[in-house]
N, C-alpha and C positions, 0 to 999 in steps of 0.2 A: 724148331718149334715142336714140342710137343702137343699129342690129341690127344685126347680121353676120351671115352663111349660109356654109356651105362651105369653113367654116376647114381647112383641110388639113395644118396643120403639127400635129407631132406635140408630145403636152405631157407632162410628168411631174408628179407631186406626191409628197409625202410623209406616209405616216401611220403608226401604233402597229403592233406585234405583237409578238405573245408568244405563248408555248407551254400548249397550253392539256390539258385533261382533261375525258374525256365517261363520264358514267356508260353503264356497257354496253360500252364501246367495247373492243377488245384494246387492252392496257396496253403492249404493245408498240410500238401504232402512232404515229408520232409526228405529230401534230396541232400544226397553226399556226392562228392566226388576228389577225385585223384589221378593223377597219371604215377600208376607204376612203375610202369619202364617206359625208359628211355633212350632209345637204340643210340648205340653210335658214341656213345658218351662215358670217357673212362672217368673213373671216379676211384679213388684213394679209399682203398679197403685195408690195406696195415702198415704196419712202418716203424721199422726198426732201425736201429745206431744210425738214425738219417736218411737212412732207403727203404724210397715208398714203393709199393706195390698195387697195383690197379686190377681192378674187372672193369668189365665193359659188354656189354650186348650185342650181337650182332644185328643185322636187318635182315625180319625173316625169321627171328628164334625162335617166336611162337609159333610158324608155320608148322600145322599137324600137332600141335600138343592137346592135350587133353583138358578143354573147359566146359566139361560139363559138371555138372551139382556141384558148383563151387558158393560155400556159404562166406555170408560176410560176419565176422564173427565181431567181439569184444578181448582183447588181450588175448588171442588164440586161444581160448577157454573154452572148452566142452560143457562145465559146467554153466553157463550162461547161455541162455536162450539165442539161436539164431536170428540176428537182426534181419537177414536180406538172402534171397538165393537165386543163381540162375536158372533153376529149376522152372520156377513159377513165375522167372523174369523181374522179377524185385530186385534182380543185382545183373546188370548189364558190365560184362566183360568185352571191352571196344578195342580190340586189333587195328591200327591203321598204318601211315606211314612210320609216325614217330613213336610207337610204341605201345603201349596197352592203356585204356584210360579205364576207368573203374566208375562205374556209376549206380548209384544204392539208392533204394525206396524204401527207409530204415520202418521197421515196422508200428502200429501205434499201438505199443503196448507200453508201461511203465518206464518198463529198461529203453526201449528203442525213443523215447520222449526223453528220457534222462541224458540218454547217449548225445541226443541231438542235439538238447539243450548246451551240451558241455561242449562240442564242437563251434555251431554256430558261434559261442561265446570267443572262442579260440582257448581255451581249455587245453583241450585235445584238438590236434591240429596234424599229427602223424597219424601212419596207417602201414602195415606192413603184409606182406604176402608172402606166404609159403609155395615152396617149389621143387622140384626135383629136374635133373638135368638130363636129357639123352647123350648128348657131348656135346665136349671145351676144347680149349687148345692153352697151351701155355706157354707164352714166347720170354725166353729167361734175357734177353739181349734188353725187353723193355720191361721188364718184370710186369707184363701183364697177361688177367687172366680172358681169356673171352669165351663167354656162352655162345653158342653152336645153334644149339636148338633145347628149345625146354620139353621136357616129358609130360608133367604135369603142373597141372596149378592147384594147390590143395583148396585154401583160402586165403581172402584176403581178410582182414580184422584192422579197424581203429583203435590203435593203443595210445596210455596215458602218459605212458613214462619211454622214452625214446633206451628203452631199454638195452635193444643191441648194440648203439655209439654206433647209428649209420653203416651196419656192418651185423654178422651172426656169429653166433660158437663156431660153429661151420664153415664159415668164410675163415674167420681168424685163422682155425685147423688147417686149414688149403695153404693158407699163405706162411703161419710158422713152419708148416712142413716145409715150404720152400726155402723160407731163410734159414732152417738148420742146415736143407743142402747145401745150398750155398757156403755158409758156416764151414762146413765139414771139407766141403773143396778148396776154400781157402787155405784152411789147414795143413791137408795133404799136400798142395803147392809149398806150402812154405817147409813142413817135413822133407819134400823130397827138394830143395833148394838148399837146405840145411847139411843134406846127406851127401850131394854131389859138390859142396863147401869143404869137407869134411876130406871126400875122397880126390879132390886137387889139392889140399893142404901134406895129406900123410900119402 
């Protein structure tokens, strides 16, 4: 099994949300929510000539990472006004057993009434989070990846088009690099099977 420490490139993934209702709560305010992660749970991030490759979370990733001023955004866009943050507590980041839950007090401005409007409806119904890792580990026997511990949480953002296909640039990059090794090992196996074919022949 390979570890890794100190990953620095930033990742995204994708998960559920929907508009939710709290007893107690002002009816007015408009409430999102999401569980991000999901400890313990491998999931199919590539797969190639038939062989799939997995990540998975461990329990405990987020122990010590960094969720402070984390905004909830729109399509991870700077240019669009921040709907929620945990700054001011308008975007509640929940650690527990089974993983991280996301919960947003989308704000009452135009875009954050529009935003909600198009959720509640099921419109927009995904939500994805940016992240950076401290370390993984890579076990090439089940081709899976597992997060260690997360570094940081950038943002989480409601997007409209499941843009990534359940997965990032970033993920993809992790896993093709592994299937070229892979690739490349086979290769060499059958080069050197070829050669010591070659050297019992002559």
């Amino acid at each position: 099994m390979k570890t890794e420490t100190a990953t620095v490139t930033r990742e995204i993934r994708l998960a559920e949300l929907r508009a939710i209702s709290l007893d107690g709560t002002d009816q007015n305010e408009m409430l999102v929510e999401g569980r991000a992660i999901v400890y313990d749970s491998p999931t199919v991030m590539y797969e190639w000539d038939g062989v799939k490759y997995y990540e998975t979370i461990a329990k405990g990733a987020l122990d010590g990472a960094d969720l402070r001023d984390v905004p909830f955004r729109y399509n991870h866009s700077n240019s669009v006004m921040v709907m929620a943050r945990t700054r001011n507590k308008t975007l509640e980041l929940i650690p527990d057993d089974k993983g991280l839950l996301v919960r947003a007090t989308l704000a009452d401005t135009t875009s954050g009434r529009d935003l909600y409007a198009l959720i509640k409806r099921g419109d927009i119904d995904k939500m994805s989070f940016a992240f950076t890792v401290t370390e993984s580990s890579y076990n090439k026997d089940t081709r899976t990846r597992t997060i260690v511990r997360f570094k940081k949480i950038w943002d989480v953002s409601a997007v409209d088009t499941p843009a990534y296909s359940d997965t990032s640039i970033s993920a993809r990059s992790f896993f093709e690099a592994e299937a070229e090794r892979e690739r490349k090992a086979l290769e060499r196996a059958e080069l050197r099977k070829k050669l010591l074919l070659k050297t019992y022949l002559f």
